[in-house]
Residue frames relative to the residue before (quaternion, step in Angstrom):
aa qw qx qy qz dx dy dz
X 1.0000 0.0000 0.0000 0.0000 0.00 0.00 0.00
X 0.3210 -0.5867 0.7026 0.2431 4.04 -0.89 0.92
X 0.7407 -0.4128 0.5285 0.0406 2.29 -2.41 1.44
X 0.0432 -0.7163 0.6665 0.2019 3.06 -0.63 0.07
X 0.5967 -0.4347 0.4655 0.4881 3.95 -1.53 0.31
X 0.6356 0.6637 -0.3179 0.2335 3.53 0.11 -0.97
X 0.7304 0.3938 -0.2126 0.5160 2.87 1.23 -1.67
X 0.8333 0.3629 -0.3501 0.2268 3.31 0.47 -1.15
X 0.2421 0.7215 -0.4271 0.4883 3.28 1.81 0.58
X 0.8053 0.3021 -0.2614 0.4380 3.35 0.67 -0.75
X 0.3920 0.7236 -0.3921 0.4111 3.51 1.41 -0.30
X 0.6250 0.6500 -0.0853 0.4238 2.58 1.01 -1.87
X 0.7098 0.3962 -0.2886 0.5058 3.66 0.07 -1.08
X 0.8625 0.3631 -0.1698 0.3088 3.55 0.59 -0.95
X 0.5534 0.6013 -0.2785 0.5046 2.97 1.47 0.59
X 0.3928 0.5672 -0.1963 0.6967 2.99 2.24 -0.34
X 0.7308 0.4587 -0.3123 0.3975 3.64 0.37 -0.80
X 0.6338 0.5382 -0.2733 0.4837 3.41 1.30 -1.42
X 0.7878 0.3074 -0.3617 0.3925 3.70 0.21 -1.25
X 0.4959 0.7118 -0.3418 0.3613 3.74 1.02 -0.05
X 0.5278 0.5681 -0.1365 0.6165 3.30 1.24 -1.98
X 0.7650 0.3600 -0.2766 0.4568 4.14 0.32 -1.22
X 0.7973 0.4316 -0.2626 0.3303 3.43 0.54 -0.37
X 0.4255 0.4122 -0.4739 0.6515 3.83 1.71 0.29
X 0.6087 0.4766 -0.4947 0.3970 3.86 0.48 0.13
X 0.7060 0.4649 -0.3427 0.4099 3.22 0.63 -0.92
X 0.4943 0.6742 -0.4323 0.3381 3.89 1.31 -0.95
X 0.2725 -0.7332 0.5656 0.2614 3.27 -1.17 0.42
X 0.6021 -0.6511 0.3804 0.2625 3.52 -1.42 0.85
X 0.2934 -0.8209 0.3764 0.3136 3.06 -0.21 1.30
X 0.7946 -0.3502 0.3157 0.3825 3.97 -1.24 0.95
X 0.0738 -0.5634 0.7420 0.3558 4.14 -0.92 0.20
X 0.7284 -0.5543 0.3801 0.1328 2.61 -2.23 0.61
X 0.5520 -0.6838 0.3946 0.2683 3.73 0.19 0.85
X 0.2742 -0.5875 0.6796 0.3433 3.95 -0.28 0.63
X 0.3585 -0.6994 0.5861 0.1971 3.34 -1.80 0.77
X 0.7497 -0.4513 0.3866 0.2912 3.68 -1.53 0.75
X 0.6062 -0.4586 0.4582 0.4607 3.17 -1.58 0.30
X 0.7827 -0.2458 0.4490 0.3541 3.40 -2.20 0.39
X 0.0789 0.6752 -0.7317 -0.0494 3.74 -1.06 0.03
X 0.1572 -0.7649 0.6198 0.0778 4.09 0.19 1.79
X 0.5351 0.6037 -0.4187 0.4171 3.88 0.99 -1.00
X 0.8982 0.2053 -0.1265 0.3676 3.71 0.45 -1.06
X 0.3129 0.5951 -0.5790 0.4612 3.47 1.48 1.29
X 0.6212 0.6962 -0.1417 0.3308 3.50 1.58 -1.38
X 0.5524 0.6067 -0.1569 0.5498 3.00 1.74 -1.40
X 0.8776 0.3162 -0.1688 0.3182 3.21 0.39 -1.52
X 0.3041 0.7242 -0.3137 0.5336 3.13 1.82 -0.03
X 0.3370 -0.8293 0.4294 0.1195 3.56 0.68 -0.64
X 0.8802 0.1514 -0.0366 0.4483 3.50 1.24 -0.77
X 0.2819 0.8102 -0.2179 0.4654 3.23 1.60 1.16
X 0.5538 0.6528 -0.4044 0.3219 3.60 1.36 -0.71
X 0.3409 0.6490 -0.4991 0.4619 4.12 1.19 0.05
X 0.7391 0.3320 -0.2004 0.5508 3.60 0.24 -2.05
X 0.4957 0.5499 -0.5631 0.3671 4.16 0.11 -0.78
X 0.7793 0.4726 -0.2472 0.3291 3.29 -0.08 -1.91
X 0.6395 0.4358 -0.3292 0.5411 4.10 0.73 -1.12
X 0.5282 0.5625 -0.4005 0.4941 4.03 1.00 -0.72
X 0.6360 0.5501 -0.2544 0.4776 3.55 0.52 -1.20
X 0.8286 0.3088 -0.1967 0.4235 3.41 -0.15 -1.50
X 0.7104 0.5333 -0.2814 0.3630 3.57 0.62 -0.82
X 0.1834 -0.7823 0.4430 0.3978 3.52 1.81 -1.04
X 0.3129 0.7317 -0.4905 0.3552 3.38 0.87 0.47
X 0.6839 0.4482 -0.3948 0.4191 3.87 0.92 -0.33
X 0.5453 0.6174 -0.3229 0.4661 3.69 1.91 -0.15
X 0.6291 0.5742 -0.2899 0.4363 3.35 1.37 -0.86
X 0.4661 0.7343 -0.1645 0.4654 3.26 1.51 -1.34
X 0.7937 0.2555 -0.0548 0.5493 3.67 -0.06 -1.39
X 0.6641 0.3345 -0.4335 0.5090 3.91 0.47 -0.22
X 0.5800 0.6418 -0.3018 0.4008 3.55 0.94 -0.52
X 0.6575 0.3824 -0.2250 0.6090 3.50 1.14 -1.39
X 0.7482 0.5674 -0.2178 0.2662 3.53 0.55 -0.36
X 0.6693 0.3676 -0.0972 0.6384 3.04 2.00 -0.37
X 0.4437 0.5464 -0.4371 0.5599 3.79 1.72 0.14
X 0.2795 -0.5981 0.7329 0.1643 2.65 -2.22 0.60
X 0.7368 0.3711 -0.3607 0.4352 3.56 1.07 0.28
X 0.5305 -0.6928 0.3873 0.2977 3.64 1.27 0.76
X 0.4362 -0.5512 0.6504 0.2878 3.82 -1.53 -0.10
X 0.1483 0.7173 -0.6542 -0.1884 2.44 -2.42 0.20
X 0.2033 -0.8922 0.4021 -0.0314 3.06 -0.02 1.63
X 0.2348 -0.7539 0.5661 0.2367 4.12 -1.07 0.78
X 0.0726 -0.7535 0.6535 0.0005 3.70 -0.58 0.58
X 0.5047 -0.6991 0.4957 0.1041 3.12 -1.06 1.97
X 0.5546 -0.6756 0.4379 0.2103 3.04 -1.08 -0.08
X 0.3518 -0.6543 0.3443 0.5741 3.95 0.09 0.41
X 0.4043 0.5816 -0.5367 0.4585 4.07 1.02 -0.37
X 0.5883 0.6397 -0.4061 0.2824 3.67 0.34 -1.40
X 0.8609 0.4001 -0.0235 0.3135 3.04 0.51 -1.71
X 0.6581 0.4857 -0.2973 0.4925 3.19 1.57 -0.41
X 0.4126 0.7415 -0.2916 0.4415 3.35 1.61 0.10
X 0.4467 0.7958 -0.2062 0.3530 3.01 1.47 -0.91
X 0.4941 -0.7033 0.4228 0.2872 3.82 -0.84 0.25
X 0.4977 -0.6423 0.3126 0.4919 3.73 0.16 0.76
X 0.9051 -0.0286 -0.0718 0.4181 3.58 -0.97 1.13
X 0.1769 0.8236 -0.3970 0.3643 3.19 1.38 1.70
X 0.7144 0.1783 -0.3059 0.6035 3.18 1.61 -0.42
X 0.6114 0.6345 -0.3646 0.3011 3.28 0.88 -0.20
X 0.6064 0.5783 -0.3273 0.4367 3.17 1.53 -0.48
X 0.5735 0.5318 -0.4026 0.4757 3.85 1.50 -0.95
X 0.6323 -0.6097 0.4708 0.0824 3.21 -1.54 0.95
X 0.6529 -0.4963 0.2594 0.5100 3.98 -0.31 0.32
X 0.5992 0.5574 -0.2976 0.4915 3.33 0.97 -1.35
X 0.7289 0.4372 -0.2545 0.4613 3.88 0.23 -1.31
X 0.5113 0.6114 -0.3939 0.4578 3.70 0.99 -0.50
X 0.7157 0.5973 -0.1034 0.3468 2.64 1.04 -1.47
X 0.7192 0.2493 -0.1642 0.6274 3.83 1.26 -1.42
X 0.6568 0.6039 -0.4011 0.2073 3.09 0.79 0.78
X 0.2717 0.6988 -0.2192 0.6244 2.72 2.41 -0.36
X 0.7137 0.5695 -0.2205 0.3430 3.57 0.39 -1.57
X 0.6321 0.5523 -0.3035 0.4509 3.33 1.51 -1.63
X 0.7093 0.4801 -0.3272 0.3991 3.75 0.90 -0.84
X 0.7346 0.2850 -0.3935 0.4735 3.42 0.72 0.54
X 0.0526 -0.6269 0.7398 0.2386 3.51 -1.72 0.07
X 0.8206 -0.4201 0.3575 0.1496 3.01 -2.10 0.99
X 0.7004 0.6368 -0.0222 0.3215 3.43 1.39 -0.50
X 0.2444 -0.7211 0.5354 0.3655 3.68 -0.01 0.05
X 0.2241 0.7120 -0.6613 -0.0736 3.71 -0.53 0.36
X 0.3474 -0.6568 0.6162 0.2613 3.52 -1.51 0.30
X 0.7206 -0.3005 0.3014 0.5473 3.89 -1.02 0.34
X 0.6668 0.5162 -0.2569 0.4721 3.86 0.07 -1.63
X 0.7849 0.3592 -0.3517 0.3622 3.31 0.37 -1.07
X 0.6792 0.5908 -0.3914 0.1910 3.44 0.51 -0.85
X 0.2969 0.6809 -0.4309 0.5123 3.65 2.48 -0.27
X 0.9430 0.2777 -0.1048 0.1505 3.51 0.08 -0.90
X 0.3263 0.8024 -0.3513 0.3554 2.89 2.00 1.14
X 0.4502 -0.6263 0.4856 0.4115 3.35 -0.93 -0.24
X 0.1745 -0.7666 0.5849 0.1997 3.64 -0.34 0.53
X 0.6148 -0.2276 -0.7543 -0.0351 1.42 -2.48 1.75
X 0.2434 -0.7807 0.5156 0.2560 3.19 -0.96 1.19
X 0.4958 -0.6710 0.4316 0.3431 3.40 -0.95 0.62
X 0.2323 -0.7443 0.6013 0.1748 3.32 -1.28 0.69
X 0.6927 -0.5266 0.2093 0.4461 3.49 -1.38 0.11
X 0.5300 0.6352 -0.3994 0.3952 3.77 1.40 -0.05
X 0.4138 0.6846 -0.5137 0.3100 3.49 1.71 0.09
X 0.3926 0.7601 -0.5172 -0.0235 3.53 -1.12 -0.11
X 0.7991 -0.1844 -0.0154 0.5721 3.65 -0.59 -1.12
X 0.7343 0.4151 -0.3956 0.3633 3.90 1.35 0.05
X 0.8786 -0.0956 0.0051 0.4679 3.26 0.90 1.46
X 0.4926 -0.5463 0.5261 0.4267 3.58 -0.71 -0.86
X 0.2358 -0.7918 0.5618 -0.0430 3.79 -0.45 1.08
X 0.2922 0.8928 -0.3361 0.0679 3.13 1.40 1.15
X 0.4449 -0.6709 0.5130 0.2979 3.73 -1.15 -0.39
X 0.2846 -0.7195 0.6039 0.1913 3.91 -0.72 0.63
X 0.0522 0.6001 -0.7961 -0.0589 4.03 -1.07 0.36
X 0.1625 0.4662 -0.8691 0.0306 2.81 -2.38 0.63
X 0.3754 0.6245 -0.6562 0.1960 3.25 -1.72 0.11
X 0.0250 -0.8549 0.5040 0.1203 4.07 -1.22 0.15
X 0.6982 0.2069 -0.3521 0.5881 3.23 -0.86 1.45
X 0.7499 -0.3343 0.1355 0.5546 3.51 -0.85 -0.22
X 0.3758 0.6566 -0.5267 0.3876 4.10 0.83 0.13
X 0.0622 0.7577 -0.6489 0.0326 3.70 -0.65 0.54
X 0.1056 0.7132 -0.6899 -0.0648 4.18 -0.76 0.10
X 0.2545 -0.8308 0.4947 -0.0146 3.41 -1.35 0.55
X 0.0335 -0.8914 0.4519 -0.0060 3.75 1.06 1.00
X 0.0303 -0.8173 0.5650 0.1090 3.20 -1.41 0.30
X 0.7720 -0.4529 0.1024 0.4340 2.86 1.32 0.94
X 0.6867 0.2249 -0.1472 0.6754 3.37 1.63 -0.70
X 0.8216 -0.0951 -0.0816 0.5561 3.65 0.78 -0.41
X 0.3820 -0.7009 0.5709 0.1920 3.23 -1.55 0.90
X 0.0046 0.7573 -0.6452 -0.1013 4.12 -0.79 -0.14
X 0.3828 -0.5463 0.7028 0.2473 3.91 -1.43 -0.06
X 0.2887 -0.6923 0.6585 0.0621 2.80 -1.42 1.35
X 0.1568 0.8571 -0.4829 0.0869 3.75 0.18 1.19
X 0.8202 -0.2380 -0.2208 0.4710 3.31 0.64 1.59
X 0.4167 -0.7173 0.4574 0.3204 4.00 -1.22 0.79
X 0.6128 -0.4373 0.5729 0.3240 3.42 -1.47 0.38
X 0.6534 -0.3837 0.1299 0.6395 3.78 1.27 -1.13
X 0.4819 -0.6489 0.5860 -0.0572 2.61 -2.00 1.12
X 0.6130 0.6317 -0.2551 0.4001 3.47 0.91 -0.12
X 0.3895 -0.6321 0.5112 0.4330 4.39 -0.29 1.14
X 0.5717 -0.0926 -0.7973 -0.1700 0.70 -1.92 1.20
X 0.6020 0.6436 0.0296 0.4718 2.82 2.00 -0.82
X 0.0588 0.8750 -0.4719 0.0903 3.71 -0.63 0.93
X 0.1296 0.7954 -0.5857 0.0871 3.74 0.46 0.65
X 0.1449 -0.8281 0.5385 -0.0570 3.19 -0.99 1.19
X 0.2991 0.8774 -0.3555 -0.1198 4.02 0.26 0.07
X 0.4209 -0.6928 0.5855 0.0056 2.43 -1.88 1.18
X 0.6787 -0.5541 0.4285 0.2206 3.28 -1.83 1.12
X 0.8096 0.2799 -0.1740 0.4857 3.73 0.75 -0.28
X 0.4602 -0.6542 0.4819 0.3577 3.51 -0.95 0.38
X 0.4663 -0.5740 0.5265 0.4194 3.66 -0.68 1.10
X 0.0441 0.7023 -0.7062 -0.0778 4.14 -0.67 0.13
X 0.0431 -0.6913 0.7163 0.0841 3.83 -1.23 1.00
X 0.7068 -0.5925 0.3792 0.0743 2.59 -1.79 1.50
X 0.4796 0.5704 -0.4989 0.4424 3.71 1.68 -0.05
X 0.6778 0.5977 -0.2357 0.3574 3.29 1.42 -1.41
X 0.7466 0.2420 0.1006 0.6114 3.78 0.64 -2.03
X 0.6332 0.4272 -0.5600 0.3208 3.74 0.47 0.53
X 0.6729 -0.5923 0.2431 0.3704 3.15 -1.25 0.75
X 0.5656 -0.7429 0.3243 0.1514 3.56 -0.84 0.34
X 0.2874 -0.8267 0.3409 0.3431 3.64 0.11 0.50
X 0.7965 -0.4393 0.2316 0.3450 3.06 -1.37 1.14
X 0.3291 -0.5599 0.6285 0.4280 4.03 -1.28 0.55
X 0.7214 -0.4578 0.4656 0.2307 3.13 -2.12 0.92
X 0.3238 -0.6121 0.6669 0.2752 3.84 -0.87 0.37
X 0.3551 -0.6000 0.5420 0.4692 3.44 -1.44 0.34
X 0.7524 -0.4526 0.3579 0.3176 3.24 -1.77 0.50
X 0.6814 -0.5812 0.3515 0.2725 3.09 -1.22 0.58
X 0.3450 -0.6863 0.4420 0.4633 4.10 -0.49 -0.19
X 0.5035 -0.6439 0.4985 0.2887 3.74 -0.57 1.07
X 0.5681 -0.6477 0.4277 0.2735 3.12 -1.86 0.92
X 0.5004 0.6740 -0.4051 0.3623 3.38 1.65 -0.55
X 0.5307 0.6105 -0.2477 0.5332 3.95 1.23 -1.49
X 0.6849 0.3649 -0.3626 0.5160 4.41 0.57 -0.79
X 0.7500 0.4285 -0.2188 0.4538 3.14 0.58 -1.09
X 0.4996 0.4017 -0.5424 0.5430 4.17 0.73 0.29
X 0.5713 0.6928 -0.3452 0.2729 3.95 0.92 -1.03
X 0.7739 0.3547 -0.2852 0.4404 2.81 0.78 -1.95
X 0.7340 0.4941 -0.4016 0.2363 3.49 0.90 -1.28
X 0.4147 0.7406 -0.3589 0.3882 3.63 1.67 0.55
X 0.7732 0.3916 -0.0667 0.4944 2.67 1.04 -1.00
X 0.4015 -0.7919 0.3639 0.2815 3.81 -0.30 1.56
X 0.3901 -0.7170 0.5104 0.2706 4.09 -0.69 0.91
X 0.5504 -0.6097 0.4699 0.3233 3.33 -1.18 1.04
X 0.5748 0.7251 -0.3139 0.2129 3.37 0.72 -0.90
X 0.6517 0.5088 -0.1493 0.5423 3.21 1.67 -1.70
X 0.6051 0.6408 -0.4438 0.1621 3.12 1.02 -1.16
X 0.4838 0.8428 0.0604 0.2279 2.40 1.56 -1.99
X 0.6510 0.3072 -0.1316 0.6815 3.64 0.81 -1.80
X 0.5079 0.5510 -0.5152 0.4159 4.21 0.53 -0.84
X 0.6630 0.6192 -0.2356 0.3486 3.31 0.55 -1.36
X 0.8134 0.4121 -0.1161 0.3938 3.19 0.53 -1.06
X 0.6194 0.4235 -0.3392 0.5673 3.58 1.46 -0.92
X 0.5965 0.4900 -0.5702 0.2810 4.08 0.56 -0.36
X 0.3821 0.8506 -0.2382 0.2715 3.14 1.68 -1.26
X 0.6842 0.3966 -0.0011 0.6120 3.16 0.61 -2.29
X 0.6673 0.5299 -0.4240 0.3067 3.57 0.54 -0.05
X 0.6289 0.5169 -0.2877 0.5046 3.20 1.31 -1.43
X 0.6006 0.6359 -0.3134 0.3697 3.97 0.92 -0.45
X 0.7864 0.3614 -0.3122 0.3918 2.79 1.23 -0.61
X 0.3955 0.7160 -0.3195 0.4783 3.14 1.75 -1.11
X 0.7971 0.2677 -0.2994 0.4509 3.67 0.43 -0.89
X 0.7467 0.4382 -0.3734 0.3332 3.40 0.21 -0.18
X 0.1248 0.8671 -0.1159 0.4682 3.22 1.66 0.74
X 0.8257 0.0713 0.0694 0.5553 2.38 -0.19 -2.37
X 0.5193 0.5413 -0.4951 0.4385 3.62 1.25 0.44
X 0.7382 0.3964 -0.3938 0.3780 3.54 0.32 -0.22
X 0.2728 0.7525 -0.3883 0.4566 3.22 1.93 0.12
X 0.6849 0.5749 -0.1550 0.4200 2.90 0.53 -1.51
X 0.7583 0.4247 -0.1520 0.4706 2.93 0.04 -1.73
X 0.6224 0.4932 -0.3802 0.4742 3.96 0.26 -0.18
């Protein structure tokens, strides 16, 4: 029996279908995507290249452990500025050395806020945001202004530009900056020691009334005076009678 076009048109199609239909079988499924690891902040820092100043105070203070279990256990992520070693040598001789474990400590804190924020976002805070050095002495805050991708960041004693992040991606922001954030609880100037108190007017005035006034002494003087005058002139007419 001839073929007919038709059929072998249809042969055709369906022999196309089969080796098609066999080969997405043969395809391997491609892998799901793996959920990704904790944060590693140590090895944004690392790879950054110019950071081993802030590593080492992270290290000693344990403040880079608090950091990573923190970012790691938020649902609202970090965002943290990390001087620069330039940053720090910039510094006034024995500026960090002079701060005490604890201050090492809220100072580290001051460079970070509780928050994920991207560049854009940080235009559209309310200022002062609070950082993690906020607590029972106050708010430990941060100021932003800047527009478009310009960002500066002031803390009252120094300002810097944030002009690009190390990363940008949640949870996590690290951003660095040419100056050490310094707060003014920490590096502002200090108010004057107390004088002792004056001596009260009550304390002159027991003195003076201690002390006997020439004035009285004076009029005493004068009436015993007038006394003996008369007394004597008296006893002269005493006399004289």
């Amino acid at each position: 029996m001839a073929t007919t076009p038709l059929s072998f048109f249809l042969l055709s199609l369906l022999l196309s279908l089969s080796l098609s239909l066999n080969a997405q079988a043969q395809t391997p499924t491609a892998p799901a995507p793996t959920p990704s690891g904790p944060v590693n902040f140590t090895a944004v820092l690392v790879k950054g290249g110019q950071f081993a100043t802030l590593i080492r105070l992270l290290n000693s203070t344990q403040t880079l452990n608090q950091i990573e279990n923190q970012l790691n256990s938020s649902s609202e992520g970090m965002t943290i500025f990390a001087p620069t070693d330039n940053a720090f040598n910039n510094l006034k001789a024995g500026a960090l050395n002079g701060l005490n474990q604890q201050e090492q400590v809220q100072l580290l804190q001051y460079h970070t806020l509780p928050k994920f924020y991207t560049m854009s976002n940080l235009l559209l805070v309310s200022n002062p945001v609070p950082t993690q050095a906020s607590g029972q002495d106050g708010v430990w805050g941060l100021n932003f202004t800047g527009q478009s991708n310009q960002v500066n960041v002031s803390t009252g004693l120094v300002e810097v530009q944030i002009n690009n992040a190390l990363r940008q991606d949640s949870p996590l922001a690290v951003y660095p900056v040419d100056k050490v954030l310094l707060p003014e609880a920490l590096f502002g100037v200090k108010p004057p020691t107390a004088s002792p108190p004056a001596p009260s007017s009550k304390s002159n005035s027991t003195v003076a009334a201690a002390e006997p006034s020439t004035s009285k002494n004076s009029a005493g003087g004068r009436n015993v005076a007038l006394g003996l005058v008369v007394g004597l002139g008296l006893v002269c007419m005493g006399i004289l009678s």
